[in-house]
N, C-alpha and C positions, 0 to 999 in steps of 0.2 A: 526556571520555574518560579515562579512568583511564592513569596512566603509567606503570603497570608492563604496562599492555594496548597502548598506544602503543608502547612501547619492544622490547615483546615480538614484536609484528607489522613497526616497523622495521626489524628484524634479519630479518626473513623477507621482506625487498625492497617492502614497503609505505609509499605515503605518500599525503597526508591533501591535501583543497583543504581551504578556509575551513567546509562546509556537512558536513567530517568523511567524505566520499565518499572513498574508499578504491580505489588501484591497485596494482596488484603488476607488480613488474619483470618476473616471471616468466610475466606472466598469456597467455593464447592469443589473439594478434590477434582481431577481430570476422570473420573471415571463414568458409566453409562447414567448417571443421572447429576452430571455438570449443567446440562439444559432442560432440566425437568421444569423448572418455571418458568411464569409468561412475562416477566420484565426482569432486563439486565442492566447495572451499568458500570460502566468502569471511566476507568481517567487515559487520556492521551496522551501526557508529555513528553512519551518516547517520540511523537512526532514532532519538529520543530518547525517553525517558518519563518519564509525571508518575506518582508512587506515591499512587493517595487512600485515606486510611485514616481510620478512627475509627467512630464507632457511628453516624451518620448518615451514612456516604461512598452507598450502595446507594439509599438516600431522593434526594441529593442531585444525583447524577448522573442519576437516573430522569426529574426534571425539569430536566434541559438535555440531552438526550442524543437520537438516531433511534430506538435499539434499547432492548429491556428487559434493563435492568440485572440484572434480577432473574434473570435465564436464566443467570447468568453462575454458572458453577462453577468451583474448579478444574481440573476435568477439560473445560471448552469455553472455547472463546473467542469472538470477534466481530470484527466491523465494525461501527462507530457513529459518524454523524457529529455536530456540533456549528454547530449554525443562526444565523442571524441572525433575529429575526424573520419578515424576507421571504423566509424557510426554503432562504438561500443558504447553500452549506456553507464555515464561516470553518476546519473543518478534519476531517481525518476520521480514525480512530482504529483502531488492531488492539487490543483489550484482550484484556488477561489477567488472572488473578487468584491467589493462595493462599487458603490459608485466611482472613486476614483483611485482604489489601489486595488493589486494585486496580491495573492497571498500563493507561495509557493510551498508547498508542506511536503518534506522528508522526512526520512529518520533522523534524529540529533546529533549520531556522531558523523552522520556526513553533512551536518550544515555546513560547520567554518569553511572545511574544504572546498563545499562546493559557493559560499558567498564570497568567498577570495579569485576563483576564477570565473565568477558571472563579472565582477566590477574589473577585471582586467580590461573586456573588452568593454567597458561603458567608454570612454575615453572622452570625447565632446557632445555625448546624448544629455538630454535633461532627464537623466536618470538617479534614483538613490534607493538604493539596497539595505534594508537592517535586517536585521535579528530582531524580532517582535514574539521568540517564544514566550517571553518572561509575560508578556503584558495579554496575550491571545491564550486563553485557556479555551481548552479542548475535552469533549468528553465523548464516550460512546453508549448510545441506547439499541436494546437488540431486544425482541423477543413479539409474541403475540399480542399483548397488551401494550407495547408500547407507542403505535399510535394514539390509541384511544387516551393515552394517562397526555401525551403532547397536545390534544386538542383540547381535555380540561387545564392545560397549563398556558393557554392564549394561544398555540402554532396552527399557523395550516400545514397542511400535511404535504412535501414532495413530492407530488403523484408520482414521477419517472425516477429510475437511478441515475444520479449525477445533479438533478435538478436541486433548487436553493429556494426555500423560503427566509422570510423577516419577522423578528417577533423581539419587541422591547432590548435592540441593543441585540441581537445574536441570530446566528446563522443556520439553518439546518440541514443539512445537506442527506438525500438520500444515498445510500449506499448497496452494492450488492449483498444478497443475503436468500435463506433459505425461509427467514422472517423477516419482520420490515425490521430493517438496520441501516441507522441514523448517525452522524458526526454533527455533535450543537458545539459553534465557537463562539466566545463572547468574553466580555469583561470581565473578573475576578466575584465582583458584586453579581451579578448576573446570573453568574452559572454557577452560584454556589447556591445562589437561593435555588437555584432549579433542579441539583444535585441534590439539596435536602427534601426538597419534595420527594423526587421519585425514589429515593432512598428506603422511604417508608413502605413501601411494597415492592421493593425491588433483590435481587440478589448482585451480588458483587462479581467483577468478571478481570480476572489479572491480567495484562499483557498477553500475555501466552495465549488465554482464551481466545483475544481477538485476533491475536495471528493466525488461532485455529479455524476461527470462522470467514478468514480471508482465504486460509487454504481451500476447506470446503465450497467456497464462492469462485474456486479459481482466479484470484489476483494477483498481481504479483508483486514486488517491492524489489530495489535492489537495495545492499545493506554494504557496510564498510569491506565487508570479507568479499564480494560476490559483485563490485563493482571492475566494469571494464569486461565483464565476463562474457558481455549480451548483447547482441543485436536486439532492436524495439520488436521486429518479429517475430522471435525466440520466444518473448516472451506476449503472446497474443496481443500485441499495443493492436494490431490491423483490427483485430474484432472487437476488443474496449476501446473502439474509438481514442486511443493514445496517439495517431500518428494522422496528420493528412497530407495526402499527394497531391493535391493541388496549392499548397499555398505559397511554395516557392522555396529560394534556398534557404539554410539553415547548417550547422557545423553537423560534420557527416552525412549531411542528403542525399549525394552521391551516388554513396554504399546503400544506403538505406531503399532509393527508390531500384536501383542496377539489380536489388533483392527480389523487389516486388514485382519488376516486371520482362526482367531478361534471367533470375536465377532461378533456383528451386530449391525451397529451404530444406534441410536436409535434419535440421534439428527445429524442435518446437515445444510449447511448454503443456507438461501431461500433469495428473493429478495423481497420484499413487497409496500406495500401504505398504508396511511391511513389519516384519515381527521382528521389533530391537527394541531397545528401551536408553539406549545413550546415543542421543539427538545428533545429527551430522548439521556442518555450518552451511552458511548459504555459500555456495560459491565450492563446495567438496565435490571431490569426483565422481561420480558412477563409473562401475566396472562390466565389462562383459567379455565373456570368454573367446567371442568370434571376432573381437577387434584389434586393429595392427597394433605390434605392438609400440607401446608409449600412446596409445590412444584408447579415450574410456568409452565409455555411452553415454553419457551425459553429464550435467553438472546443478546441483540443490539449489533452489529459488528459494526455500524455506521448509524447516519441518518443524511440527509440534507434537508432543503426546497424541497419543488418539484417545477420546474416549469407550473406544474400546480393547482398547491394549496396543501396544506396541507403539505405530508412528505414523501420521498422517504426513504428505511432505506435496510439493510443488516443487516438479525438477524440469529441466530442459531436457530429451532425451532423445538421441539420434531417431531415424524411422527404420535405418536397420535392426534395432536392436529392440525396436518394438514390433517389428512383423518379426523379428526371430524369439518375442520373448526371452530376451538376455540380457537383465538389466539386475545389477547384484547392487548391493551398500558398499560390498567390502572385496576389497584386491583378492580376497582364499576364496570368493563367489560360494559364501556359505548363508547370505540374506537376501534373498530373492525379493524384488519390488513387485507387486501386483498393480496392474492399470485399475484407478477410478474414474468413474463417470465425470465430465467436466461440466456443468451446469450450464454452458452455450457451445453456439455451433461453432466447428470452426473447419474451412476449407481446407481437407487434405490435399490439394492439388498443389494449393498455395508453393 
């Protein structure tokens, strides 16, 4: 993180764990009036990114990547993940792009890992890989009012989710949301003036909020604990446009397309509740009473607080153990999951 971005948001009551997650002194408890106002924003630096650039970067990433690289303009961006052969996702990616570089954005503690095995396979491409978290600040805008405060601030607006506008040095990328919710990237200078701006009529939103509001939006993330854990269809890539079948091969394809069009996914990603209050990791078990044993009903994409008590989460979860309603937190099946509504369609046949 950059220190003049550190130092910047210190003074404004923020501070950092080890994973760069970001709280505000200031921030609104988790409880039923976290989102009673109509502009939010908070800091990004739990995301990180790799910058790929050079004349083979679009060749390069086309074979290791879910998605077609080549869709990528600056005006859209993506979801794409990054396989293991056995087309488990070792990590999964928001990109972006300018005109001539790519920006692959993850969680932080799985950048090194994963910038040490994209440059394995660079080997004779005209490819080069950095860490550009320090120098790419990132920020998150959510709420009703926040269109309107970006259009007095010079932007146009991203009509569609994923779409990308330009505005003096910085990016804005539309995002899914239950209000219009924004990611602006740009220079330190940049986004801090634009930080101080919407500051003045804004409320503060921690990490955690915005993990809550990607749960609620059904997205998903894989995280250090919960990687390897997933097929791209587990976790709805087919319907966020994360994966395409036509663009050829890529590490794990195989598995990936053998899924989509000779198997039947048997696990897939649901949106849930339940009444706990000590958070399970991404990547922990579900348990259910009717499954063989050594085997759960699922497994955690992510949970947060709910704002209205207990736990909001994003799990993977068998379909038997959702048509039997059998889907517990805990091995003594004393915390029952409830299904929430997932904000798009998705093909049960699948």
């Amino acid at each position: 993180m950059s220190n003049n971005w550190f130092n910047f948001l210190s003074q404004n009551g923020a501070s950092f764990n080890a994973e760069k997650e970001v709280t505000f002194s200031s921030a609104t408890p988790i409880d039923n009036t976290l989102f009673a106002g109509d502009l939010f924003i908070t800091d990004l630096s739990w995301l990180g990114v790799i910058e790929v650039s050079g004349d083979d970067s679009k060749t390069f990433l086309q074979g290791q990547l879910t998605n077609d690289i080549n869709a990528i303009t600056p005006d859209t961006s993506q979801l794409s993940g990054l396989c293991t052969p056995k087309g488990r996702l070792k990590a999964l990616f928001s990109i972006f792009s300018d005109s001539s570089k790519l920006y692959l954005q993850l969680p932080v503690p799985l950048l090194e890992e994963t910038l040490k095995r994209l440059k394995m396979f660079v080997m004779m491409s005209k490819v080069e890989l950095i860490d550009v978290s320090d120098s790419l600040i990132k920020i998150g805008i959510y709420g009703t009012k926040a269109e309107s405060c970006l259009l007095e601030n010079g932007f146009s607006i991203p009509s569609e989710v994923n779409s990308v506008t330009q505005h003096n040095d910085m990016q804005l990328i539309r995002l899914h949301g239950d209000k219009p919710r924004f990611e602006c990237v740009g220079t330190n200078d940049s986004i801090q003036n634009l930080f101080e701006t919407l500051q003045k009529d804004a409320h503060y939103l921690n990490t955690e909020h915005w993990k809550l509001l990607d749960i609620h939006s059904g997205i998903p993330n894989v995280f250090a604990s919960s990687k390897e854990a997933f097929i791209p269809q587990m976790l709805n890539l087919q319907v966020l446009d994360g994966i395409s079948f036509k663009k050829g091969c890529y590490t794990g394809q195989e598995i990936v397309a053998r899924m989509q069009y000779l198997g039947k996914l048997k696990r897939r990603m649901y949106r849930a509740h339940c009444d706990a209050r000590t958070l399970p990791v991404p990547g922990d078990r579900l348990y259910s009473k009717t499954a063989k044993s050594g085997q759960g009903s699922g497994n955690i994409v992510d949970a947060q607080l709910s704002t209205d008590g207990g736990i909001d989460l994003l799990a993977v979860i068998t379909t038997d153990a959702v048509e039997n309603n059998d889907i517990f937190l805990d091995e003594e099946f004393k915390t029952q999951l409830s299904l929430k509504e997932i904000p798009y369609s998705v093909n049960t046949e699948e």
